[in-house]
mmCIF entry with sequence, helices, sheets and N, C-alpha, C, O atoms, coordinates in Angstrom:
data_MODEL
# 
_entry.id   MODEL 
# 
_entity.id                         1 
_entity.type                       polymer 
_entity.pdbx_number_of_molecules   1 
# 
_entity_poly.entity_id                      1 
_entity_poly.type                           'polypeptide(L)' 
_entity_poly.nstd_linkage                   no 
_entity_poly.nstd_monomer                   no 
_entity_poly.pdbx_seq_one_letter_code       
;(UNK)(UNK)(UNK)(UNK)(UNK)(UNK)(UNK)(UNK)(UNK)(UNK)(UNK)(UNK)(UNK)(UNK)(UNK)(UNK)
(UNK)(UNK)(UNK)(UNK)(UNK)(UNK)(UNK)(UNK)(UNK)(UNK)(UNK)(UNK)(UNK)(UNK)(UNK)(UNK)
(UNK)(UNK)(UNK)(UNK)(UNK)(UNK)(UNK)(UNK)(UNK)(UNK)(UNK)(UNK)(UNK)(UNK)(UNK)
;
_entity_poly.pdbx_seq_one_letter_code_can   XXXXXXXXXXXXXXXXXXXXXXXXXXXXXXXXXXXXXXXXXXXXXXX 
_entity_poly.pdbx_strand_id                 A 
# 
loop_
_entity_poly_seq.entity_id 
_entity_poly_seq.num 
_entity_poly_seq.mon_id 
_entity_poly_seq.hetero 
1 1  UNK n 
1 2  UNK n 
1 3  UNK n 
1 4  UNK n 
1 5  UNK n 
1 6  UNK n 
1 7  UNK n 
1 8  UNK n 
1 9  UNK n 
1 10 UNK n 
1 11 UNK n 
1 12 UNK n 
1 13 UNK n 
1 14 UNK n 
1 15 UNK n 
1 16 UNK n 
1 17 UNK n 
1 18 UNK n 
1 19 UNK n 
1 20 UNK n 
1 21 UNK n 
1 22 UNK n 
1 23 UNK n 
1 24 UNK n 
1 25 UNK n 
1 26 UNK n 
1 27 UNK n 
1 28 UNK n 
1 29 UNK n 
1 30 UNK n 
1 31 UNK n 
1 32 UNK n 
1 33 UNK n 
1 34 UNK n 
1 35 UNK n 
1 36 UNK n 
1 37 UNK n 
1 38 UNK n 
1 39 UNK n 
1 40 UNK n 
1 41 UNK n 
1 42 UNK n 
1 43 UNK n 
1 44 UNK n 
1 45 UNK n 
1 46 UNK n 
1 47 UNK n 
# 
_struct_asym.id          A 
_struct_asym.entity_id   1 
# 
loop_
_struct_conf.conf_type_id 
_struct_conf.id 
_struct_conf.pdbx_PDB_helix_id 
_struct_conf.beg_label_comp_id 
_struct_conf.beg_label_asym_id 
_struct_conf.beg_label_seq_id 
_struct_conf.pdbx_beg_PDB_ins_code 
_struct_conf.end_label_comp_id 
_struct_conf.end_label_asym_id 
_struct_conf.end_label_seq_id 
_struct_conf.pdbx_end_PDB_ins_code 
_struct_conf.beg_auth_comp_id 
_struct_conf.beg_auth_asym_id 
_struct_conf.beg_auth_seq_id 
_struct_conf.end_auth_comp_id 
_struct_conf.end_auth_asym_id 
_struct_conf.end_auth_seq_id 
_struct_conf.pdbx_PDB_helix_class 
_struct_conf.details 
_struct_conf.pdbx_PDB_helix_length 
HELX_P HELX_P1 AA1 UNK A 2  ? UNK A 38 ? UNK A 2  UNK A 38 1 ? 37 
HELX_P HELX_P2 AA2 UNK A 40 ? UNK A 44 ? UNK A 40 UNK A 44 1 ? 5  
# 
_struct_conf_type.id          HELX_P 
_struct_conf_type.criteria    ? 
_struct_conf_type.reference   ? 
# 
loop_
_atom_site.group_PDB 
_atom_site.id 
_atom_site.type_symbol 
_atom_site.label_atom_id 
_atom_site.label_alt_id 
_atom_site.label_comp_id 
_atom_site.label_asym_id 
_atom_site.label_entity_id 
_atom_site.label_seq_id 
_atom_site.pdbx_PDB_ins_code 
_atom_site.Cartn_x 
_atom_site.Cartn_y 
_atom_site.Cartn_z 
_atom_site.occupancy 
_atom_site.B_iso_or_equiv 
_atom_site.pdbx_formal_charge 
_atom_site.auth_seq_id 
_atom_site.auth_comp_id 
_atom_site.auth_asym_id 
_atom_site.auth_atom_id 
_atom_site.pdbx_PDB_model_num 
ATOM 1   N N  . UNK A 1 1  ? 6.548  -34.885 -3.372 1.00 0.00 ? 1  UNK A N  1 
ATOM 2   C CA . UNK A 1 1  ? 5.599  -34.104 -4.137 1.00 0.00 ? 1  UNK A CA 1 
ATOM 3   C C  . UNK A 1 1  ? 4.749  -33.225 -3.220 1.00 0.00 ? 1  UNK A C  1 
ATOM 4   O O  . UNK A 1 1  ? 4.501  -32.030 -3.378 1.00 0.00 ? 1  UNK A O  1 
ATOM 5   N N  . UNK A 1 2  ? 4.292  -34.137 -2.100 1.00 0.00 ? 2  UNK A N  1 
ATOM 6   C CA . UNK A 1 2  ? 3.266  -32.941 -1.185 1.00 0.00 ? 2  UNK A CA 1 
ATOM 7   C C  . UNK A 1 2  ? 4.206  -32.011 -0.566 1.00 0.00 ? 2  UNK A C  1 
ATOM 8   O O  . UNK A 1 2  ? 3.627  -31.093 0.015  1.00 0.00 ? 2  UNK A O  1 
ATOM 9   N N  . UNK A 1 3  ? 5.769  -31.960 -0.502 1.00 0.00 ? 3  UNK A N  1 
ATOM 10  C CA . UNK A 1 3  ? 6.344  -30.945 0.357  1.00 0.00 ? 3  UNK A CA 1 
ATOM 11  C C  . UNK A 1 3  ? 6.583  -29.695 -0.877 1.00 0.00 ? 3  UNK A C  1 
ATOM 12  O O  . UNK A 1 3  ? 6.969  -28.558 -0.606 1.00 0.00 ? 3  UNK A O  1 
ATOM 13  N N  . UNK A 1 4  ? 6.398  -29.980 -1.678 1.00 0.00 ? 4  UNK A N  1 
ATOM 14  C CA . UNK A 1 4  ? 6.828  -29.358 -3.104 1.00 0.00 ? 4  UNK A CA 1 
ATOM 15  C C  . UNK A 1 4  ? 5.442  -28.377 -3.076 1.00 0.00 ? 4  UNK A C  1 
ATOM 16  O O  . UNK A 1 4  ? 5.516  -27.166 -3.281 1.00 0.00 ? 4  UNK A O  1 
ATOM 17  N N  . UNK A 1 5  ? 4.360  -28.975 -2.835 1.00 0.00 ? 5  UNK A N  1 
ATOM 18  C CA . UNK A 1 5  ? 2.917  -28.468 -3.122 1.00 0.00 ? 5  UNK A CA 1 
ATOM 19  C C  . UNK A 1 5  ? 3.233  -27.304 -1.931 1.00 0.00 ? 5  UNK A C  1 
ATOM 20  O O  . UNK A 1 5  ? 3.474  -26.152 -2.292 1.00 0.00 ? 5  UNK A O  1 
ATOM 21  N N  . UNK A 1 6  ? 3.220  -27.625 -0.636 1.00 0.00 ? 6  UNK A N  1 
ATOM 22  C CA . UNK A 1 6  ? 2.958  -27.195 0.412  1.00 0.00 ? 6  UNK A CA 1 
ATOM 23  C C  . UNK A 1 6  ? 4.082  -25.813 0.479  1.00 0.00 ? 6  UNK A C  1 
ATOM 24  O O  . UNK A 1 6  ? 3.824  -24.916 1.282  1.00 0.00 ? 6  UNK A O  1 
ATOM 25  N N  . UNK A 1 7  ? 5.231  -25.717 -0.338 1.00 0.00 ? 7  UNK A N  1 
ATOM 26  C CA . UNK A 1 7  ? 5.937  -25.173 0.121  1.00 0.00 ? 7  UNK A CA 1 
ATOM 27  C C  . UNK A 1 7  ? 5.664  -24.110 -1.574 1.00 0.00 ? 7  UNK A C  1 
ATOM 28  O O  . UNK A 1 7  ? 6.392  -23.172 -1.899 1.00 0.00 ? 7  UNK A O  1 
ATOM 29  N N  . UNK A 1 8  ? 4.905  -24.426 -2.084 1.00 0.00 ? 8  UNK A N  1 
ATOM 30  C CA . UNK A 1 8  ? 4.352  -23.327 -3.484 1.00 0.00 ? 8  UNK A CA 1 
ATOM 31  C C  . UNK A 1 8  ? 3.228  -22.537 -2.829 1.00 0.00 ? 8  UNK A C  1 
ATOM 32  O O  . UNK A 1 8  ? 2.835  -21.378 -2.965 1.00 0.00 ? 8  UNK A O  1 
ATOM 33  N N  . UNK A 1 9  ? 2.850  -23.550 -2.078 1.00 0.00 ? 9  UNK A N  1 
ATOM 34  C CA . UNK A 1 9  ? 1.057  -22.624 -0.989 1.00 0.00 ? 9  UNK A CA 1 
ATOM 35  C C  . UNK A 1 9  ? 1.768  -21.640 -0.343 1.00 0.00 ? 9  UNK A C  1 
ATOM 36  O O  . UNK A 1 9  ? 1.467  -20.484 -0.638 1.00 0.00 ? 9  UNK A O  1 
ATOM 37  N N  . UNK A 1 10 ? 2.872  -21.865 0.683  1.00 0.00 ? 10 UNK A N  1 
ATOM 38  C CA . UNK A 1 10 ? 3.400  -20.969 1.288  1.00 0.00 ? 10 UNK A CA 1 
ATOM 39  C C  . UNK A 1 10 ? 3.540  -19.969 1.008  1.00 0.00 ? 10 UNK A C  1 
ATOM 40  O O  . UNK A 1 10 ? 3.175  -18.966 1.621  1.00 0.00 ? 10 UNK A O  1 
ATOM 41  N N  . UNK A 1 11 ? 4.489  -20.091 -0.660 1.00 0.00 ? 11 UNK A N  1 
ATOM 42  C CA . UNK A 1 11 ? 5.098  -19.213 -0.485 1.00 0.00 ? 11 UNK A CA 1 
ATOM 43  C C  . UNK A 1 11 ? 3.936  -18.235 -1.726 1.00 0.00 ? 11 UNK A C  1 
ATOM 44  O O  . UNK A 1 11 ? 4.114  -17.087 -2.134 1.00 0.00 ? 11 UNK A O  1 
ATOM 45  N N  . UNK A 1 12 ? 3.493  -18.604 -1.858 1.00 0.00 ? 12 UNK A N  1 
ATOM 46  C CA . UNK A 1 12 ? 1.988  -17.919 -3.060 1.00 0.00 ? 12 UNK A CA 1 
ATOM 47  C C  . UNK A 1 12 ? 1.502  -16.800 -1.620 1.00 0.00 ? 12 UNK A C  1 
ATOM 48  O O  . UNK A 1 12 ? 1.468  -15.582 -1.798 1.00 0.00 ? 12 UNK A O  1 
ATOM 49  N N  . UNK A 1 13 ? 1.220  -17.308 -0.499 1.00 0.00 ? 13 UNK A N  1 
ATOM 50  C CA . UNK A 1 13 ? 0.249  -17.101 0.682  1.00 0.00 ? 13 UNK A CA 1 
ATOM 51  C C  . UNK A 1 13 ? 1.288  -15.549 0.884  1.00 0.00 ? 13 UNK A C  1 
ATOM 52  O O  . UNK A 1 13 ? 0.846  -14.400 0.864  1.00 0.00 ? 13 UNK A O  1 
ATOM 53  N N  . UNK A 1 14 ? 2.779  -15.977 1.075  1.00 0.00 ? 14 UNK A N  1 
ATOM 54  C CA . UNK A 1 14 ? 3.517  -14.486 1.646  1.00 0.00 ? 14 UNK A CA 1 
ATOM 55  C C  . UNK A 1 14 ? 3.830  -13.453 0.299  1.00 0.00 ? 14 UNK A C  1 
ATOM 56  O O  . UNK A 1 14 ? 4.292  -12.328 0.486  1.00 0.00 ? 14 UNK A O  1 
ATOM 57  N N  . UNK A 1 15 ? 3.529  -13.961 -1.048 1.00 0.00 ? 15 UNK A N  1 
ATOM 58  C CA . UNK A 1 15 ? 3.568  -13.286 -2.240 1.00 0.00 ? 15 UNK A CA 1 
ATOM 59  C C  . UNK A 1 15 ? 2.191  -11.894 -1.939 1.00 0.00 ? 15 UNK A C  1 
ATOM 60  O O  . UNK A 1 15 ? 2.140  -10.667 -2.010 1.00 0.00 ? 15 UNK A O  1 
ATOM 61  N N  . UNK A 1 16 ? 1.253  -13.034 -1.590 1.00 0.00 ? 16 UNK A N  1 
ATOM 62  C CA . UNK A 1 16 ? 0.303  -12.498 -2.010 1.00 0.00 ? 16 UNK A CA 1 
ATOM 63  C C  . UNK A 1 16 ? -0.158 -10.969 -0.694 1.00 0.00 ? 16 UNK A C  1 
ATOM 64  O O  . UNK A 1 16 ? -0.711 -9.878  -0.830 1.00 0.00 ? 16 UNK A O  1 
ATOM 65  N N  . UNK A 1 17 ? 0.419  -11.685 0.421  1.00 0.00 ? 17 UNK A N  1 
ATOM 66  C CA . UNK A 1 17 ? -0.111 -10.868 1.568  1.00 0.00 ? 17 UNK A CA 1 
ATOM 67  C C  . UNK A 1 17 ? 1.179  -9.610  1.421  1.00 0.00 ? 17 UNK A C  1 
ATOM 68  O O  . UNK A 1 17 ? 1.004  -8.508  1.941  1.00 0.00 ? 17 UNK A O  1 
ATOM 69  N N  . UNK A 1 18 ? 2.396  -9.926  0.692  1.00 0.00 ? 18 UNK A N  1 
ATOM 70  C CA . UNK A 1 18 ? 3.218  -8.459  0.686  1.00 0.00 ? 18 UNK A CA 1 
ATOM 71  C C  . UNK A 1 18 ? 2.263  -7.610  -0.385 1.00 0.00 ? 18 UNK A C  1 
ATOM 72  O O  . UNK A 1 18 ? 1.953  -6.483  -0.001 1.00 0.00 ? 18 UNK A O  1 
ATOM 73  N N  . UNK A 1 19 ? 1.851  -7.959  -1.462 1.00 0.00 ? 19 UNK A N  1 
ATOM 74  C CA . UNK A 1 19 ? 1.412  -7.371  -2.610 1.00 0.00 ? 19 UNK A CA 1 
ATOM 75  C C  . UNK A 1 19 ? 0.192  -6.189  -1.594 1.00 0.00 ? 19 UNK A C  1 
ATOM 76  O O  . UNK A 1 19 ? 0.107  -4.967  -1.470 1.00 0.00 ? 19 UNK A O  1 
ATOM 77  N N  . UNK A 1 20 ? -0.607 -7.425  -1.023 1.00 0.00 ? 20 UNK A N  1 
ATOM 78  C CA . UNK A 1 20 ? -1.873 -6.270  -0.224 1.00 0.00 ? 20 UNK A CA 1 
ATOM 79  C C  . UNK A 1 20 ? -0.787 -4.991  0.581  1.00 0.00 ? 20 UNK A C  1 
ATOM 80  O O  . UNK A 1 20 ? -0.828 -3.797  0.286  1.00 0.00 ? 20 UNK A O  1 
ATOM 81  N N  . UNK A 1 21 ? 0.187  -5.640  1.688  1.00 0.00 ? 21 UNK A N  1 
ATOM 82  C CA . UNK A 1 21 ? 0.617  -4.602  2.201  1.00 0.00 ? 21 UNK A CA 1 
ATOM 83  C C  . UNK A 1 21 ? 1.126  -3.277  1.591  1.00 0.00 ? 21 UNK A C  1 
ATOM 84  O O  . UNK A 1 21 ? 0.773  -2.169  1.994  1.00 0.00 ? 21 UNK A O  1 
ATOM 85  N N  . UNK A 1 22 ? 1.968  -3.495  0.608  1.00 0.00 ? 22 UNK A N  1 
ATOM 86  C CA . UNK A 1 22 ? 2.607  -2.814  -0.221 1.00 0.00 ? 22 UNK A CA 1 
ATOM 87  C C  . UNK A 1 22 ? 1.337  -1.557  -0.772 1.00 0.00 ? 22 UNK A C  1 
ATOM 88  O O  . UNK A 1 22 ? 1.423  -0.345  -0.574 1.00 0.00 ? 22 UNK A O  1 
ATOM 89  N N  . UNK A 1 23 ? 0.283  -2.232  -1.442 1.00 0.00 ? 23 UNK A N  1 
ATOM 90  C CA . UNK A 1 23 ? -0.718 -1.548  -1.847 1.00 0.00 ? 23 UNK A CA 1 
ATOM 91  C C  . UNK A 1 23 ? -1.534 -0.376  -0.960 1.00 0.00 ? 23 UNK A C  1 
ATOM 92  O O  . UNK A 1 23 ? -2.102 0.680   -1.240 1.00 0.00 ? 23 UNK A O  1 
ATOM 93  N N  . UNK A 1 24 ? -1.217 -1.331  0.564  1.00 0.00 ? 24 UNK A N  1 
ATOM 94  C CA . UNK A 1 24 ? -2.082 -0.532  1.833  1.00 0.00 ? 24 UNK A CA 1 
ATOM 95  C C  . UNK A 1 24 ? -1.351 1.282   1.827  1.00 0.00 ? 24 UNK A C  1 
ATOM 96  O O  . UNK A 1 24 ? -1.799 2.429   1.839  1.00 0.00 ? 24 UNK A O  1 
ATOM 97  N N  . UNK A 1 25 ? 0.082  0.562   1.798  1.00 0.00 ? 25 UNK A N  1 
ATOM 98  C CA . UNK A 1 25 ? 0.962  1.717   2.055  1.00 0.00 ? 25 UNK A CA 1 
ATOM 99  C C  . UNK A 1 25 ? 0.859  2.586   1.012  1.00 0.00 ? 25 UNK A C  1 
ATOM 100 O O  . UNK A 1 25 ? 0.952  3.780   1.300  1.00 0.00 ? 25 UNK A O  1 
ATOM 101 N N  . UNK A 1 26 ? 0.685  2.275   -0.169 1.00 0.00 ? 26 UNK A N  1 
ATOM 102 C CA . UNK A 1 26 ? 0.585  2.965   -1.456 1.00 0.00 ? 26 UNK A CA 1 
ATOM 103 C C  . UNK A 1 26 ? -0.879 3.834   -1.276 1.00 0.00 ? 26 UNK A C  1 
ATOM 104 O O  . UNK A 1 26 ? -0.910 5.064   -1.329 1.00 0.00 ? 26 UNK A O  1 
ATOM 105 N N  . UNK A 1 27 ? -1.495 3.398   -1.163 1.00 0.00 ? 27 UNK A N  1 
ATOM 106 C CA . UNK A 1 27 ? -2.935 4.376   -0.541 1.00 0.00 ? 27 UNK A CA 1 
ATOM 107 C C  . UNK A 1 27 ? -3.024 5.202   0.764  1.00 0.00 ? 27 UNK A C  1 
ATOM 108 O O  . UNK A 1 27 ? -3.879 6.070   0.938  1.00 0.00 ? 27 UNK A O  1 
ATOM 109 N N  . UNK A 1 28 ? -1.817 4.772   1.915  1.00 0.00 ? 28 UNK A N  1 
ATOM 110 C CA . UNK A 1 28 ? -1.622 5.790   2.844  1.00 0.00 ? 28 UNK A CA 1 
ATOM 111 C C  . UNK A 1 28 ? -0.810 6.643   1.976  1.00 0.00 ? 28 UNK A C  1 
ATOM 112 O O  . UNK A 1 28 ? -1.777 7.049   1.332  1.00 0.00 ? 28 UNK A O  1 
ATOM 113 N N  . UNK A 1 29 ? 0.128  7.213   1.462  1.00 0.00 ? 29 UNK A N  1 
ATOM 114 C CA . UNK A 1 29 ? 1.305  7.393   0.995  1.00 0.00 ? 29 UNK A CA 1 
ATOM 115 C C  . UNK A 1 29 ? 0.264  8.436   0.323  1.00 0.00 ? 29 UNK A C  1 
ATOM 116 O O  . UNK A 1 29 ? 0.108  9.576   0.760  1.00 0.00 ? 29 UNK A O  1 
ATOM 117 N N  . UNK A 1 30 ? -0.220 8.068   -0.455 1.00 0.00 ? 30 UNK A N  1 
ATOM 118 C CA . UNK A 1 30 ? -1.570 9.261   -1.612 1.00 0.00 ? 30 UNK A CA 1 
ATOM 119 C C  . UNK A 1 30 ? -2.101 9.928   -0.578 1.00 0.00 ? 30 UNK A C  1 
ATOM 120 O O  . UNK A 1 30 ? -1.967 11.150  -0.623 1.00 0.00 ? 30 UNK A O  1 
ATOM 121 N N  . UNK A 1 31 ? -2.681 9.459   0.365  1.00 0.00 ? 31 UNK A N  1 
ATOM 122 C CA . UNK A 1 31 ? -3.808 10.157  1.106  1.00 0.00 ? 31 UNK A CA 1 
ATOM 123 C C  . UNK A 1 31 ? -3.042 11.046  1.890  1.00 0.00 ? 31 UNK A C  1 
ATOM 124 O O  . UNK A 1 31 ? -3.558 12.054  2.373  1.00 0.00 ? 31 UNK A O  1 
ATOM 125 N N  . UNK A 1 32 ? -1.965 10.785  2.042  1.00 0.00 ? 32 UNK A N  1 
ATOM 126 C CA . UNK A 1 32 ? -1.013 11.966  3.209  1.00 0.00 ? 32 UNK A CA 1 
ATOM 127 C C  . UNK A 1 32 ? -0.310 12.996  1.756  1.00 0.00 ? 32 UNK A C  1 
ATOM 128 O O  . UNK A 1 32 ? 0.408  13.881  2.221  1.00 0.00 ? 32 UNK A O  1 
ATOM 129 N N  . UNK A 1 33 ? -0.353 13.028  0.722  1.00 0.00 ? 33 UNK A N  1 
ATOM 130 C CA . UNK A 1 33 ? 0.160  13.752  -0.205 1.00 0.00 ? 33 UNK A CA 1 
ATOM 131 C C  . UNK A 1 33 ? -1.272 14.324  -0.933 1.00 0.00 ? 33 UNK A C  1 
ATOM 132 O O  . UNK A 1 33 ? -1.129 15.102  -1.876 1.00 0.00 ? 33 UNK A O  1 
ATOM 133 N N  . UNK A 1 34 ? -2.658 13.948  -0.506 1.00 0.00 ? 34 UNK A N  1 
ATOM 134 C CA . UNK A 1 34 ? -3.427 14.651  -0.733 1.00 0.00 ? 34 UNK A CA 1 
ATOM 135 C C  . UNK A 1 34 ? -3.842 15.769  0.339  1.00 0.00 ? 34 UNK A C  1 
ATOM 136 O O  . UNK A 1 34 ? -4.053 16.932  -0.004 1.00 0.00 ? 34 UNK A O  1 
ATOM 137 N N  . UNK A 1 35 ? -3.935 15.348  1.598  1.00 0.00 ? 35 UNK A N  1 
ATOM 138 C CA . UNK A 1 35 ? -3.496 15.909  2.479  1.00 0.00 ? 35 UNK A CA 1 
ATOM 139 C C  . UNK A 1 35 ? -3.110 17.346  2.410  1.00 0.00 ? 35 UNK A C  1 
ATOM 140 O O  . UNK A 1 35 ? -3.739 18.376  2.651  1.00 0.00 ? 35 UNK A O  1 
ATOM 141 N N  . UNK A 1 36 ? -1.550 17.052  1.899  1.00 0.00 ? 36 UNK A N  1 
ATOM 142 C CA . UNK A 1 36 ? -0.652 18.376  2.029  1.00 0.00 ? 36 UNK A CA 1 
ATOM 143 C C  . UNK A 1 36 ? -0.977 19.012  0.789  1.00 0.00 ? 36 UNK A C  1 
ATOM 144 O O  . UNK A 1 36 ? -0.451 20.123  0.737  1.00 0.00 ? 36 UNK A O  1 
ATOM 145 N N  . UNK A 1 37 ? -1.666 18.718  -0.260 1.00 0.00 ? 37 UNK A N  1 
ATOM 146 C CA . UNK A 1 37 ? -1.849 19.118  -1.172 1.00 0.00 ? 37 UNK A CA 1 
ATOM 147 C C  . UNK A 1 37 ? -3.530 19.962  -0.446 1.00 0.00 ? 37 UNK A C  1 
ATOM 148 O O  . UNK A 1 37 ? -3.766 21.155  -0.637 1.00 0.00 ? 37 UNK A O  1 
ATOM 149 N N  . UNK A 1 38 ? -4.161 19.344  0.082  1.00 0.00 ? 38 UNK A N  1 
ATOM 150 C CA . UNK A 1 38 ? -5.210 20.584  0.640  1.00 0.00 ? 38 UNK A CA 1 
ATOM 151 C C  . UNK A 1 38 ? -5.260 21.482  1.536  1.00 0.00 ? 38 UNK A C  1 
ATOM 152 O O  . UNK A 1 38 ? -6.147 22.327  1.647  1.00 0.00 ? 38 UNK A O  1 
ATOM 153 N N  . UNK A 1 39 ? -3.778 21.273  2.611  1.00 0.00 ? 39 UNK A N  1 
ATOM 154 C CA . UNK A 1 39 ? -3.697 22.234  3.171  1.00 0.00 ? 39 UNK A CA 1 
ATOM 155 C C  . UNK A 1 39 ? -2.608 23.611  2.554  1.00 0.00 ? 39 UNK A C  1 
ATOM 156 O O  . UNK A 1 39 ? -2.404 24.566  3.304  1.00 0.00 ? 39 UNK A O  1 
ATOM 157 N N  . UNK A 1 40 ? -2.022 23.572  1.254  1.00 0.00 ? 40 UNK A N  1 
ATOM 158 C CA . UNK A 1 40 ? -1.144 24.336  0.535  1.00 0.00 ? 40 UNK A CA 1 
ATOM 159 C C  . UNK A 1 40 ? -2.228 25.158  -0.225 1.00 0.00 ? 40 UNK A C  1 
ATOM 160 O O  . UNK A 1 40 ? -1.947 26.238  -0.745 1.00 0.00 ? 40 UNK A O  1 
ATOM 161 N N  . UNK A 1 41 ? -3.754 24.494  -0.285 1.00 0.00 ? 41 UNK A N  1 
ATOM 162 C CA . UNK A 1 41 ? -4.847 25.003  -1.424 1.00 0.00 ? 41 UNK A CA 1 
ATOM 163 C C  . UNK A 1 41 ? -5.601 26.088  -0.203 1.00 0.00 ? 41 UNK A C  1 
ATOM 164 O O  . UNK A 1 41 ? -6.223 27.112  -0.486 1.00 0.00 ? 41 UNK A O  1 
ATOM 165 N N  . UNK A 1 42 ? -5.347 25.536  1.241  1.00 0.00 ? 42 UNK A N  1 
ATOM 166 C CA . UNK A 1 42 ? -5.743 26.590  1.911  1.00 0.00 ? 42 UNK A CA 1 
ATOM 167 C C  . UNK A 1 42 ? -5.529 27.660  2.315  1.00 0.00 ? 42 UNK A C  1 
ATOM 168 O O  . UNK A 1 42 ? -6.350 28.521  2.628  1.00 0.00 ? 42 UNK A O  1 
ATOM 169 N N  . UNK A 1 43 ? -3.940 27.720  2.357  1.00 0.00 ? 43 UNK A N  1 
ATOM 170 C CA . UNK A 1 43 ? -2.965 28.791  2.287  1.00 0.00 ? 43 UNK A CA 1 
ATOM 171 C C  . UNK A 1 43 ? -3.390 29.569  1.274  1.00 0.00 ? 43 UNK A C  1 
ATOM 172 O O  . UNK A 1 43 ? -3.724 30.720  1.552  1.00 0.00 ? 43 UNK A O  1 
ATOM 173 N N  . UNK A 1 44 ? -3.449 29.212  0.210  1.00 0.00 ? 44 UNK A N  1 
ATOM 174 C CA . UNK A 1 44 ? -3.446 29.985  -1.029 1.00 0.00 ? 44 UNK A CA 1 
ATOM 175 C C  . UNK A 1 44 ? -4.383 30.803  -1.243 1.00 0.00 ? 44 UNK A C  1 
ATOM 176 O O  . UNK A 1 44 ? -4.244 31.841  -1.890 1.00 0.00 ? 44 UNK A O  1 
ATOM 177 N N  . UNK A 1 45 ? -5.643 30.338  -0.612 1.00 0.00 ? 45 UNK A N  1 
ATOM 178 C CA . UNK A 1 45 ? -6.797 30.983  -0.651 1.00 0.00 ? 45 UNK A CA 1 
ATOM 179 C C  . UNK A 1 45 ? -6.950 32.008  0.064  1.00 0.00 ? 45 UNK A C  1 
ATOM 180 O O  . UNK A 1 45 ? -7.705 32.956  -0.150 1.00 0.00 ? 45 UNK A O  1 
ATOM 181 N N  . UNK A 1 46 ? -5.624 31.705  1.682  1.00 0.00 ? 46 UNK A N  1 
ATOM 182 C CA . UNK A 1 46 ? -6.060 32.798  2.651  1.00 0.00 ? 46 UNK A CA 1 
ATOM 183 C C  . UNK A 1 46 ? -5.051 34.312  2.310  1.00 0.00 ? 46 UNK A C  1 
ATOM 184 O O  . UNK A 1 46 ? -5.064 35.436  2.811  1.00 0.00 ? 46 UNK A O  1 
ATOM 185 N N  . UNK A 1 47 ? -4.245 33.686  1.242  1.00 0.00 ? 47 UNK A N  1 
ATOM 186 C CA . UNK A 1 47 ? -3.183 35.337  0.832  1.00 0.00 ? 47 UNK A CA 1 
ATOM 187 C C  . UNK A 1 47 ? -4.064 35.693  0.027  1.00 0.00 ? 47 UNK A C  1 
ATOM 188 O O  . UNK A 1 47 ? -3.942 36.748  -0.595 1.00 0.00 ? 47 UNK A O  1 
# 
């Protein structure tokens, strides 16, 4: 029973820490496509 417990903690613990990573990348991923989205708004302004 305790290897049963221990091995649900585990694997909850690497569930949970991909979910953050995944998310991290999902907010770099925006911020580099906002990015290019303000330097295309600068172009635009300078024609």
């Amino acid at each position: 029973m305790k290897l049963h417990q221990l091995v649900l903690c585990l694997t909850a613990a690497l569930v949970l820490t991909g979910c953050n990573t995944f998310a991290g990348a999902g907010k770099d991923i925006e911020r580099g496509g906002e990015v290019v989205q303000d330097a295309a708004r600068d172009v635009q302004k300078k024609l």
